[in-house]
KEMIVEX-48733 format. One line per field, with one value per residue (C-alpha): x, y, z; residue number from 0; residue in three letters. Coordinates in Angstrom, 1 decimal, padded with zeros to 4 digits. Each point is the difference from the previous one (the first is absolute). Last residue first. Example, Ala and Ser with C-alpha at 12.3 -4.5 7.8 and 13.67 -1.06 7.14 Angstrom:
<atoms>
x: (013.7, -001.4)
y: (-001.1, -003.4)
z: (007.1, 000.7)
num: (1, 0)
residu: (SER, ALA)
</atoms>
This chain:
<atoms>
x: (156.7, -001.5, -003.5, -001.3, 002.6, -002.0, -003.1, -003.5, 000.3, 000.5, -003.9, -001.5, 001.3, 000.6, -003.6, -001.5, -000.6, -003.7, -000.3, 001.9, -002.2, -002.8, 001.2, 000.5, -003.7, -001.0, 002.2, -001.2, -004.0, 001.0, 001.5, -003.1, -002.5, -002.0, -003.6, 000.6, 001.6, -002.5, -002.7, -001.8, 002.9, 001.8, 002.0, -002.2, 001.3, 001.6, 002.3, -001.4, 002.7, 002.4, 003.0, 002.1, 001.6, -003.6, -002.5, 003.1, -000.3, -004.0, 000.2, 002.5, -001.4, -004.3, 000.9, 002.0, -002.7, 001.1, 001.1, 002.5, 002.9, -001.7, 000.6, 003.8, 000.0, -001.5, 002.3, 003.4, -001.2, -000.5, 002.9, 002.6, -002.1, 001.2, 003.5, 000.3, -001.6, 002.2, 002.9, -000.4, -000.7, 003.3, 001.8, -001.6, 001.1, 003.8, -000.4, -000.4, -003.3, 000.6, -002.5, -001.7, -003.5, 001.1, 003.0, 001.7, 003.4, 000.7, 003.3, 000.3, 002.4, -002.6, -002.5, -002.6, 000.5, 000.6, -003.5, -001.6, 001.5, -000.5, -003.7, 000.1, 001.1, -001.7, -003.3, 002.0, 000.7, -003.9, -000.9, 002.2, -001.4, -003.3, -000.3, 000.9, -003.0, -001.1, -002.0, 000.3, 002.5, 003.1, 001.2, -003.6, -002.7, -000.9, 002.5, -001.4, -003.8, -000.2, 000.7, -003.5, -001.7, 001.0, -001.7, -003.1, -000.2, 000.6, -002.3, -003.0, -001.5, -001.3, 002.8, -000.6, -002.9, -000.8, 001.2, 003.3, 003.1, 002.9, 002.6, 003.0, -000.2, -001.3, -002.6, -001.6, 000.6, -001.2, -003.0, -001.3, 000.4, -001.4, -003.0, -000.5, 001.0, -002.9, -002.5, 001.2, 000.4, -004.2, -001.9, 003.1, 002.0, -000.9, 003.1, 000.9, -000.3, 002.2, 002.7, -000.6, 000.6, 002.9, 001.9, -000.9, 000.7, 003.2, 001.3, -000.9, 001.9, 003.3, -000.1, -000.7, 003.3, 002.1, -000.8, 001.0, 002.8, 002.4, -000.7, 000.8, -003.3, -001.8, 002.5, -001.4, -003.1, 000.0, 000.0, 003.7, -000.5, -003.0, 001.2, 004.0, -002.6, -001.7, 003.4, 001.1, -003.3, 000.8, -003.3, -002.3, -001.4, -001.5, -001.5, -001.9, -001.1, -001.4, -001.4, -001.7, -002.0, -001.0, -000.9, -002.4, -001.2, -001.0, -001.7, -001.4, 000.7, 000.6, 001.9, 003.1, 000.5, -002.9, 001.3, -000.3, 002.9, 002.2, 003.3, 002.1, 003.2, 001.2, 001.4, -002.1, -003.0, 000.2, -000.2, -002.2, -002.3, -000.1, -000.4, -003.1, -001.3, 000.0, -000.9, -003.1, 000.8, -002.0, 002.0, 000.7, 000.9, 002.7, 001.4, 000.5, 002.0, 001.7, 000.9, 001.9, 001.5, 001.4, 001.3, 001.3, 002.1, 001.0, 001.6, 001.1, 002.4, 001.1, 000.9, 001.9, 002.0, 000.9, 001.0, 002.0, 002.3, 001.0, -003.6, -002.2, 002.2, 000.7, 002.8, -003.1, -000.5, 001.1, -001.6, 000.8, -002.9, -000.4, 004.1, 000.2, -001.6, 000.7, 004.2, -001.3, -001.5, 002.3, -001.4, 000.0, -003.0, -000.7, 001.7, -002.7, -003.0, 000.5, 001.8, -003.1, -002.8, 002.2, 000.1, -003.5, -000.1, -002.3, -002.8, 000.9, -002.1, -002.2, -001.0, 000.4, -002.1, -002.6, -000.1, -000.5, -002.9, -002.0, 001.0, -001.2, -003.2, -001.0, -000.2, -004.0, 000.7, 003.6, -002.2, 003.0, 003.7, 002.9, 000.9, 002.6, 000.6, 003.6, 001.0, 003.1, -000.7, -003.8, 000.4, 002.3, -002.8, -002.4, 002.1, 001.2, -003.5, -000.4, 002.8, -001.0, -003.1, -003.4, -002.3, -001.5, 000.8, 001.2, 002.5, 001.9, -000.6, 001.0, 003.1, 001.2, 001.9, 002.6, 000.9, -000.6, 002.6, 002.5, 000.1, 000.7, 002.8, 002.0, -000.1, 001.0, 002.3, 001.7, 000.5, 001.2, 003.1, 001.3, 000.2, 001.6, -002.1, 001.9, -000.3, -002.4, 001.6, -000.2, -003.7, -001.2, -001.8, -001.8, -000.8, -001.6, -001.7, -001.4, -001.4, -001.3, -001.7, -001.2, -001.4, -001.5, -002.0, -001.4, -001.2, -001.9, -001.2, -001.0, -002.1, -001.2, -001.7, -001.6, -003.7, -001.0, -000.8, -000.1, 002.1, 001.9, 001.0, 001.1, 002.0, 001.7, 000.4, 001.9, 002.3, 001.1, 002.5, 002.4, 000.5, 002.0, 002.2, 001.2, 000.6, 002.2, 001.8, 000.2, 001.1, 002.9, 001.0, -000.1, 002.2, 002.6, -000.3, 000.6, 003.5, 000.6, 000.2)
y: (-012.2, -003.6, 000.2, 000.7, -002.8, -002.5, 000.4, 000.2, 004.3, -000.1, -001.8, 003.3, 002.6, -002.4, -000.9, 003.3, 001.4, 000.1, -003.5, -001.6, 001.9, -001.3, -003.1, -000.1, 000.6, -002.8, -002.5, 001.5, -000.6, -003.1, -001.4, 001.7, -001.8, 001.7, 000.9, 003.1, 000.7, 002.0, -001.4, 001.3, 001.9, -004.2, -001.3, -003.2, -000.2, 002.8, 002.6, 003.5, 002.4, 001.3, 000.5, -002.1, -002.3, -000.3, -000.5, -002.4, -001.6, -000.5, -001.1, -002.3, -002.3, 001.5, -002.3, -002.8, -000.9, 001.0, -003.6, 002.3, -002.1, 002.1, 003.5, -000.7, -000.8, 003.2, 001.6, -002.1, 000.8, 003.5, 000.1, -001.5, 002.7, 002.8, -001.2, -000.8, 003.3, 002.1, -001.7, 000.4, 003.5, 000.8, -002.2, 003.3, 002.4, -001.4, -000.2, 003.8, 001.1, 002.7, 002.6, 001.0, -001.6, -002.7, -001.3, -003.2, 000.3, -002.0, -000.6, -002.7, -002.6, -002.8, 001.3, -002.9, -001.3, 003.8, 001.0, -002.7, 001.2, 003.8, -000.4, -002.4, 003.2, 002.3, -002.0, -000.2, 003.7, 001.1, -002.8, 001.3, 003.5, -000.7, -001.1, -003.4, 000.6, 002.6, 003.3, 003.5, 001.0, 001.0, -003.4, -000.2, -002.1, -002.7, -002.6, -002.4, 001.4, -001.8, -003.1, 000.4, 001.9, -003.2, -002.6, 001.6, 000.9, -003.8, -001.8, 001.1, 002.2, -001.2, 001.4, 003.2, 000.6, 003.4, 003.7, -001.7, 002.7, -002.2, 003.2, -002.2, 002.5, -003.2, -000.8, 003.7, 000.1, -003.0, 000.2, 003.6, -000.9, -003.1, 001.2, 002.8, -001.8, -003.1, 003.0, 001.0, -002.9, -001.2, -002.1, -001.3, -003.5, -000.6, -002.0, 001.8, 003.5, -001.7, -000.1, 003.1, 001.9, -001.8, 000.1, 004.2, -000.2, -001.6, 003.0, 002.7, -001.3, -001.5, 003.9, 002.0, -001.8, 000.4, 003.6, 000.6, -002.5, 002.1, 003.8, 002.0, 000.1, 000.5, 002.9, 002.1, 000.3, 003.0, 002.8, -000.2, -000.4, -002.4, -002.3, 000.1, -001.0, -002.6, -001.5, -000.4, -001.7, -002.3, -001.8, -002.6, 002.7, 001.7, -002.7, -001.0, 003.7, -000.5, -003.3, 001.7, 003.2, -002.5, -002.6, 002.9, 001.0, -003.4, -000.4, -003.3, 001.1, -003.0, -001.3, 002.3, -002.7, -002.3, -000.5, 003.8, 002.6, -000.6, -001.0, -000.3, 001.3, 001.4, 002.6, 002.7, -001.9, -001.1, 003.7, 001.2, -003.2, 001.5, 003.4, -000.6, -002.1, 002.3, 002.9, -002.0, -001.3, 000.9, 001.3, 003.1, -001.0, -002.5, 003.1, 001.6, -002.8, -000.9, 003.6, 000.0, -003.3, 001.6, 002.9, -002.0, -002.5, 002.6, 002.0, -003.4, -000.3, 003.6, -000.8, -002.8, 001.6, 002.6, -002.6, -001.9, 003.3, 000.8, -000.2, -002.1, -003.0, -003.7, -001.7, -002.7, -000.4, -003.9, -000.9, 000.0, 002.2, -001.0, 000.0, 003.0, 002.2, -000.7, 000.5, 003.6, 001.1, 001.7, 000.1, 003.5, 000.4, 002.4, -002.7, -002.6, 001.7, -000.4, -003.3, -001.1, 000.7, -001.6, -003.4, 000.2, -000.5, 001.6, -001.9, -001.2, 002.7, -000.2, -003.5, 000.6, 003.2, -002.5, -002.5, 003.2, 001.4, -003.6, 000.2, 003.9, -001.0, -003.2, -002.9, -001.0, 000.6, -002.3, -002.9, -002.1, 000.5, -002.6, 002.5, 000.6, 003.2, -000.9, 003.8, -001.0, 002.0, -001.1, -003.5, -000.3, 001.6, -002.4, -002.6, 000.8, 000.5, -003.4, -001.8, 002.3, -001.6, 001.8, -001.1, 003.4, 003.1, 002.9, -001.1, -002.1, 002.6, 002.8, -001.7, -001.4, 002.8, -001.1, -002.9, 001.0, 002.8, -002.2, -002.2, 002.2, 001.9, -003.0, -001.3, 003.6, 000.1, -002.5, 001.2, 003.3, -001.4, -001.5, 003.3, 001.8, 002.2, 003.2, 000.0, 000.0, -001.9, 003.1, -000.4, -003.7, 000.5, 003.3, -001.6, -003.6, 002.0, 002.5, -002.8, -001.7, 003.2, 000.8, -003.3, -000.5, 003.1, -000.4, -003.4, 001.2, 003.1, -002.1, -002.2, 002.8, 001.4, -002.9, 000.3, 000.6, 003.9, 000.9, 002.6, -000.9, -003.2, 002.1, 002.2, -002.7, -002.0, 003.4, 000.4, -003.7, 001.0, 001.5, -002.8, -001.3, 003.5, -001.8, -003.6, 001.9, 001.7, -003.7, -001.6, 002.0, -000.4, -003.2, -000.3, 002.0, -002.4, -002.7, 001.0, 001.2, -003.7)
z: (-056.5, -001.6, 000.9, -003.8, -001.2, 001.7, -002.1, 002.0, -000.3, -003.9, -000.5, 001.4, -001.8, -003.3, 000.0, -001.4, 003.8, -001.3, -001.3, 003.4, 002.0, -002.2, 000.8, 003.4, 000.1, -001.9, 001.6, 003.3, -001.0, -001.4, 003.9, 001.6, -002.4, -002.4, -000.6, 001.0, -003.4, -002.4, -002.4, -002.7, -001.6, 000.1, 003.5, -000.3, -003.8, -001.3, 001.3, 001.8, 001.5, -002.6, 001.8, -002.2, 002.1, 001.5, -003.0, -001.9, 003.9, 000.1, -003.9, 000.5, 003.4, -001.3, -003.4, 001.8, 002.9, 003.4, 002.1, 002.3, -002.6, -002.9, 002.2, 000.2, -003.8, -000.8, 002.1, -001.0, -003.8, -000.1, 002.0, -002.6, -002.6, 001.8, 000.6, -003.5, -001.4, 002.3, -000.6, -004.2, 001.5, 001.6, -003.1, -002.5, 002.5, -000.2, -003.6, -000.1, -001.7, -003.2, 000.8, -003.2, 000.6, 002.2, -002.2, 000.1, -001.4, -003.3, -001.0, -003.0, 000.0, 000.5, -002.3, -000.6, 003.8, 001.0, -001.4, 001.9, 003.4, -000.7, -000.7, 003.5, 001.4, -001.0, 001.1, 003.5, 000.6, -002.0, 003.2, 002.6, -000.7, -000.3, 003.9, 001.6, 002.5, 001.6, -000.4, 001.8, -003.0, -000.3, -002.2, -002.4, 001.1, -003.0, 000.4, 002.8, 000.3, -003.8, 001.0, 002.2, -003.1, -002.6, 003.1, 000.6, -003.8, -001.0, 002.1, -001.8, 002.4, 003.6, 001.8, -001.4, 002.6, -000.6, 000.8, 001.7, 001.7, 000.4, -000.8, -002.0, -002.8, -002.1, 002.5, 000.0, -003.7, -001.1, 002.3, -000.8, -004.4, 000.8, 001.4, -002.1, -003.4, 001.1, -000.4, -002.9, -001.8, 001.0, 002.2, 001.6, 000.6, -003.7, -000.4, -003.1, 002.0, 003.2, -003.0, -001.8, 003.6, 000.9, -003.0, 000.4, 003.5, -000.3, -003.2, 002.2, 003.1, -002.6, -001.3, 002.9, 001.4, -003.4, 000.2, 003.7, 000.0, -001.6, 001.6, -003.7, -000.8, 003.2, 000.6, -002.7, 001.7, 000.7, 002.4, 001.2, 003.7, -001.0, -002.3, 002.4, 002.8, -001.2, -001.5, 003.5, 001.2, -002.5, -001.8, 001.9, 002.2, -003.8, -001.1, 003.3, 000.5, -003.7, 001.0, 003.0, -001.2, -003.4, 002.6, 002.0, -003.1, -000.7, 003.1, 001.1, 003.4, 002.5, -003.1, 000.5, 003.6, 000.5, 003.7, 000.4, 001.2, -002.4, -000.4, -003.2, 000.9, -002.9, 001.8, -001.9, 000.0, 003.9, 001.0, -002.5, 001.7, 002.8, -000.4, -002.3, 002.8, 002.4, -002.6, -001.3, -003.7, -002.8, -002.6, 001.1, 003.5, -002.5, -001.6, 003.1, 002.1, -003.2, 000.1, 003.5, -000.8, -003.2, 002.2, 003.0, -002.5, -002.0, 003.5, 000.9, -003.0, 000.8, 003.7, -000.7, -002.8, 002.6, 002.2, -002.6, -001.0, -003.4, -001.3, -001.9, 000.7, -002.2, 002.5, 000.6, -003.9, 000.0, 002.8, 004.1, 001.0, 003.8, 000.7, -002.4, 002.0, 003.4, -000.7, -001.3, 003.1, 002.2, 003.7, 002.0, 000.1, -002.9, -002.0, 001.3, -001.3, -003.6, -000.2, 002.2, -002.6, -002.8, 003.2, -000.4, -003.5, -002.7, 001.3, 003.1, 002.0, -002.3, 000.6, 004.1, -000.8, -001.5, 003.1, 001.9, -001.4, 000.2, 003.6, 000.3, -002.0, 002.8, -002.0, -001.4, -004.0, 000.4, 001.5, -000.6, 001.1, -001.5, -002.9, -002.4, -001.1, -000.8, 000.6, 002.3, 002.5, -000.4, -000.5, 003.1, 002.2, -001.2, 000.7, 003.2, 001.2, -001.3, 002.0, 003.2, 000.0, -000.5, 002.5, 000.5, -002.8, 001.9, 002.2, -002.4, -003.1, 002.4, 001.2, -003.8, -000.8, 002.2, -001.6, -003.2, 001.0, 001.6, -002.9, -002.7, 001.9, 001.0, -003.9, -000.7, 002.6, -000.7, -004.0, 001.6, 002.1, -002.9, -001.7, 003.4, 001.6, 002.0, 003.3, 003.4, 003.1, 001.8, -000.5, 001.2, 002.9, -001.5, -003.2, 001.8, 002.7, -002.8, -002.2, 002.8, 001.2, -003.6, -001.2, 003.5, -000.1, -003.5, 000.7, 003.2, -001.7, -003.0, 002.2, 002.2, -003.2, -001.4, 001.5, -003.5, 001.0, -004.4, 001.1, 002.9, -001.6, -003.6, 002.0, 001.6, -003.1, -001.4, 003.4, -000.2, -002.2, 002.8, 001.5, -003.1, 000.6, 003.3, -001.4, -002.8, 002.8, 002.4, -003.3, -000.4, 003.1, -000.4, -002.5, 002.0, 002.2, -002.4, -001.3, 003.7, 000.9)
num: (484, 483, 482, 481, 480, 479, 478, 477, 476, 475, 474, 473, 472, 471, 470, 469, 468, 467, 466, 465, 464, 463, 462, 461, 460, 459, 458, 457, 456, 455, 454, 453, 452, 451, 450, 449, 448, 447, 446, 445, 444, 443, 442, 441, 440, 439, 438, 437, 436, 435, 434, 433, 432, 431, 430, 429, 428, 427, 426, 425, 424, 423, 422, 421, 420, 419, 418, 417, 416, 415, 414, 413, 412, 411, 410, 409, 408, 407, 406, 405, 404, 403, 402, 401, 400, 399, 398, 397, 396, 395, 394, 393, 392, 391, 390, 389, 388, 387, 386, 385, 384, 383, 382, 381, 380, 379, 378, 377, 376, 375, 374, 373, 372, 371, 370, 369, 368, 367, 366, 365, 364, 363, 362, 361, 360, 359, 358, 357, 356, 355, 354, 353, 352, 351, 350, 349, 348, 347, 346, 345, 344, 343, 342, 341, 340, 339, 338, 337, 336, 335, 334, 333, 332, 331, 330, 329, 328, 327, 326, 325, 324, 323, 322, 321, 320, 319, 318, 317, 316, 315, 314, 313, 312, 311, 310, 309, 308, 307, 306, 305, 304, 303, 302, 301, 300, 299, 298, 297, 296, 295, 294, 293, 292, 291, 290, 289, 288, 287, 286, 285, 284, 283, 282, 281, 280, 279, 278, 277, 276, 275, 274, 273, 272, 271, 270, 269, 268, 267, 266, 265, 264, 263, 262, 261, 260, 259, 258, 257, 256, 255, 254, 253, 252, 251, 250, 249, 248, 247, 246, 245, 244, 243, 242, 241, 240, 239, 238, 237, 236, 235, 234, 233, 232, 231, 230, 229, 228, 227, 226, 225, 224, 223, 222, 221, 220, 219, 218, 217, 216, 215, 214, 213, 212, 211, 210, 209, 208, 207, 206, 205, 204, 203, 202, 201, 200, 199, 198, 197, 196, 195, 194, 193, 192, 191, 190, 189, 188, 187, 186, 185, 184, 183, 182, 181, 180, 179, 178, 177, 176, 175, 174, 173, 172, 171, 170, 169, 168, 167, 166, 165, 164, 163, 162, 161, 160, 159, 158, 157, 156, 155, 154, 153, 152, 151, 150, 149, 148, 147, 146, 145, 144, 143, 142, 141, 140, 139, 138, 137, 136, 135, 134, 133, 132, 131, 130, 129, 128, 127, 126, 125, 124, 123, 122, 121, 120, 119, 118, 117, 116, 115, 114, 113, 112, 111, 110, 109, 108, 107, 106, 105, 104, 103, 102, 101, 100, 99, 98, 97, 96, 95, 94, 93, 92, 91, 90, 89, 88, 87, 86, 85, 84, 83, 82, 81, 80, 79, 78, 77, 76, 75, 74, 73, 72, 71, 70, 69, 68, 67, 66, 65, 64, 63, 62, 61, 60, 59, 58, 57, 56, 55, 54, 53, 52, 51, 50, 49, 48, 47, 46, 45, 44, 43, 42, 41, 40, 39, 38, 37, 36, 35, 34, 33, 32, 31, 30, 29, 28, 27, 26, 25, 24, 23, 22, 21, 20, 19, 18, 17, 16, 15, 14, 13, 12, 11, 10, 9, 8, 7, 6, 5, 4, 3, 2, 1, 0)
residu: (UNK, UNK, UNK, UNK, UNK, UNK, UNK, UNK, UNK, UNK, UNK, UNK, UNK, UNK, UNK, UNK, UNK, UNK, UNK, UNK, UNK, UNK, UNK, UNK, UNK, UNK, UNK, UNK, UNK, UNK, UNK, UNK, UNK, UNK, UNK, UNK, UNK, UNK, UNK, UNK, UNK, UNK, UNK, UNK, UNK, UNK, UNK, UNK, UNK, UNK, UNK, UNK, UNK, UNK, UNK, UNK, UNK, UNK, UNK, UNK, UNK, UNK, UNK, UNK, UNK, UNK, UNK, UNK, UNK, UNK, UNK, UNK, UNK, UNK, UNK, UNK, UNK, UNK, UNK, UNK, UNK, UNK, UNK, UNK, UNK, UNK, UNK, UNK, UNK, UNK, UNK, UNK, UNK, UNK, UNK, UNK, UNK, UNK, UNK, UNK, UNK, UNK, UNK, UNK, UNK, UNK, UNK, UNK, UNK, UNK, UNK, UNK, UNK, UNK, UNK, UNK, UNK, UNK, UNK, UNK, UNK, UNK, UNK, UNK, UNK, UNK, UNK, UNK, UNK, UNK, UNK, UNK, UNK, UNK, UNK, UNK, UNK, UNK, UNK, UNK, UNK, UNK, UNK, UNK, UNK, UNK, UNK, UNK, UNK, UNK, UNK, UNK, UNK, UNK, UNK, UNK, UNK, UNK, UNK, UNK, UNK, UNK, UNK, UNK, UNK, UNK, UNK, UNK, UNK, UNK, UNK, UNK, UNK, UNK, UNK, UNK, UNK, UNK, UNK, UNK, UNK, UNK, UNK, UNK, UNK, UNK, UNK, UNK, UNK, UNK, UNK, UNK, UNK, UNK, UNK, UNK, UNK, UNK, UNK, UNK, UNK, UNK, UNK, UNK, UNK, UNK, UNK, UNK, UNK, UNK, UNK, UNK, UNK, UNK, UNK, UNK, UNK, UNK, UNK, UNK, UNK, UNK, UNK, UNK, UNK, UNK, UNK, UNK, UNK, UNK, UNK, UNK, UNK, UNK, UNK, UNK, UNK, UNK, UNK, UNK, UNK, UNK, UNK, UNK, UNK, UNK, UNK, UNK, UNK, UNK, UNK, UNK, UNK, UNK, UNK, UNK, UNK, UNK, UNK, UNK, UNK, UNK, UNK, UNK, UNK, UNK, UNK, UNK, UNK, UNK, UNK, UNK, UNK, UNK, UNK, UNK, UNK, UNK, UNK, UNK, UNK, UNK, UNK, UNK, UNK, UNK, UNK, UNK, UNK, UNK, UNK, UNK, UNK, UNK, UNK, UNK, UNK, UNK, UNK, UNK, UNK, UNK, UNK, UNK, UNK, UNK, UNK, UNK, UNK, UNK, UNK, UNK, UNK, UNK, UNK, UNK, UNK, UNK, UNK, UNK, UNK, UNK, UNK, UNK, UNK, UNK, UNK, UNK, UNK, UNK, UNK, UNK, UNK, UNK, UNK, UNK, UNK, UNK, UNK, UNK, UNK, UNK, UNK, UNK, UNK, UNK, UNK, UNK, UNK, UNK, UNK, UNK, UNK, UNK, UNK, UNK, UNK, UNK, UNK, UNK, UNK, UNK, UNK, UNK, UNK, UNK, UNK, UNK, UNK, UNK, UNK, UNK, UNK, UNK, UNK, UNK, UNK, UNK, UNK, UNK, UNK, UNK, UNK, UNK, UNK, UNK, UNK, UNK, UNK, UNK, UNK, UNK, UNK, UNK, UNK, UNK, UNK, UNK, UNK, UNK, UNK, UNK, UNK, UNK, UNK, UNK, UNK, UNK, UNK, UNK, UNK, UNK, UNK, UNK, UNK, UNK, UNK, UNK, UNK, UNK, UNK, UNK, UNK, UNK, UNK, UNK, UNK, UNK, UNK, UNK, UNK, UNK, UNK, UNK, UNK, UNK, UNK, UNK, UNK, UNK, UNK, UNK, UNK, UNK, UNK, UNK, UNK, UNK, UNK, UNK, UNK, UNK, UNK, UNK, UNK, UNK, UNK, UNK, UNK, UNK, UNK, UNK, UNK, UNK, UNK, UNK, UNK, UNK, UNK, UNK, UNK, UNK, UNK, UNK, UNK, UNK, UNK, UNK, UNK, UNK, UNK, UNK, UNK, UNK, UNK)
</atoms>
């Protein structure tokens, strides 16, 4: 019993400082007077004196967090805030359903950018702020935020940590201490944001919706505040703004900071997945680019260049922003850039997905396997740059990549036995697990997910949860061993 009150202590701390984010869309309500202010109040209000009932009832059960402790509440934490976050949307929005609100919430923690709201151009600014501080909000991780914060509460922080990042690298610090490597990684995250936001007025934007979409850039969110999402400008300085943004939140935040504290860009270099990741990007949109050219999809190279160049990227990166309706390419670009959203982002980054460094792991590897079948006496360590990789990390990932690919499967067929056609059944859950946001078929850039069912609109949801967490968070608390004491 005091294993889960201390829990929900926890929670009733990180439910307080949640209440806290509703200052911005309040600002933005009394500003642009969208008649959303007392919604926000409202929603603010309860966030705090819940959380503070549920802290101050539970204190002198407060304690150290055991590791298996922090994976529960993770899953717990996840949850209650897209539950709670939903208040404003619910109240502010009529006859939206709890299930959608949910949803939409749950895409924006998790950076999915999945969407089941239309009439984006028409929402009240304050709500279309919100949705995009929920996307940056989980941008670099929510739970990083809280490993900062926490500590000064009087609540150790490490156990959090590695129950949401459980890869390879998750031991990998910047510092000595995990809050101060917390508070650094969020210092590049605020200062890139804070020049996206710039670059983009520059560029065109209007400071509303150049904050908005800074926000869902550098978490790889992929909202926007218009239904034609990037295409609503048809700006190519805009794209440029945005794909370089893109780029850049794909990367390590850690190796951000070691570039900038040292002045160079040395780091880049010697960062392992960096190189290779700019390299498979460049590489797609270049096959892509030559390929929708000999199709005469556009006028002219060039012009087909720009559009693929935005779309690769934005898809790849596992952001869900759309400049045109890829959907209606040749088949395989649509299809290439969705696989692609699954290994691109780099471990450290605000993207999802397997991540580069379990692929370089498994292409290693497999280079290892065939060389011991012509060598079969022959030591051969895998190697990530020139970090020998222990076998135990190596079977971590082989887990990974069977787990991950075990519920690709379950989820698509889940949604096939609702009566959803194959191609939107896999692409809607490879655009979930990976936090990408738009799939293909009737879940395509030119569509969203309103169209679903309450039952698919769960699936889909759980799903991103399950992308985000990286599957072992979330899949460890069914197993019987877990609730073994």
């Amino acid at each position: 019993m005091q294993r889960f009150c201390t829990l929900a202590f926890v929670l009733g701390l990180i439910l307080m400082v949640f209440g806290l984010t509703y200052i911005f869309p309040i600002a933005t309500s009394l500003y642009f007077d969208d008649g959303m202010t007392n919604h926000f109040l409202r929603g603010m209000s309860i966030n705090i004196g819940a959380g503070g009932i549920l802290a101050a009832s539970t204190m002198r059960f407060r304690g150290d967090l055991k590791t298996r402790d922090g994976y529960l509440l993770v899953a717990f934490f996840w949850l209650l805030m897209a539950s709670a976050a939903t208040l404003p949307l619910l109240w502010g929005i009529p006859g939206l359903s709890f299930t959608d609100a949910f949803f939409e919430t749950m895409s924006g923690f998790t950076t999915t950018g999945a969407t089941v709201l239309v009439g984006l151009d028409q929402l009240a600014p304050s709500l279309n702020l919100w949705r995009h501080e929920l996307n940056w909000i989980g941008g670099l991780g929510i739970i990083v935020l809280a490993v900062a914060i926490l500590p000064l509460l009087g609540v150790g922080g490490m156990q959090l940590y590695k129950a949401e990042i459980p890869g390879p690298v998750k031991d990998s610090k910047i510092t000595p201490r995990i809050t101060q490597t917390a508070r650094l990684l969020w210092l590049v995250y605020v200062g890139y944001t804070l020049l996206c936001i710039i670059c983009l007025y520059l560029a065109g934007m209007g400071w509303l919706d150049a904050i908005c979409h800074a926000f869902s850039t550098l978490s790889l969110g992929g909202f926007s505040s218009h239904d034609a999402s990037i295409g609503y400008y048809n700006s190519p300085a805009i794209e440029l703004v945005i794909t370089i943004f893109m780029l850049l939140s794909g990367m390590n935040f850690a190796t951000h900071y070691t570039a900038l504290h040292h002045a160079s860009i040395k780091p880049y270099f010697l960062d392992p997945e960096a190189i290779p990741m700019l390299g498979l990007v460049a590489g797609s949109i270049l096959l892509c680019a030559f390929y929708i050219w000999h199709f005469d999809v556009f006028p002219d190279f060039f012009t087909g260049l720009r559009y693929v160049s935005f779309n690769t990227v934005s898809v790849a990166t596992g952001t869900g922003y759309s400049s045109t309706d890829y959907a209606k390419w040749p088949a395989f670009i649509p299809w290439l850039i969705l696989f692609l959203s699954g290994i691109v982002p780099c471990t450290g980054s605000t993207g999802g997905g397997i991540k580069m460094f379990r692929a370089l792991l498994l292409w290693k590897q497999a280079g290892r396997e065939l060389f011991s079948i012509l060598h079969p006496r022959a030591v051969n360590p895998v190697r990530i740059g020139n970090t020998p990789i222990a076998n135990q990390i190596i079977f971590a990932v082989l887990a990974f990549i069977f787990l991950y690919f075990i519920s690709v499967v379950v989820m698509t067929f889940t949604l096939m036995f609702t009566g959803m056609d194959p191609v939107t059944a896999i692409s809607a859950v490879m655009a979930c697990i990976n936090n990408t946001g738009p799939g293909m078929g009737s879940v395509g850039p030119a569509a969203n997910y309103a169209h679903l069912n309450d039952f698919q609109t769960w699936i889909c949801a759980i799903t991103m949860l399950l992308g985000r967490l990286e599957v072992f968070t979330l899949v460890v608390l069914f197993t019987p061993a877990f609730w073994r004491k």
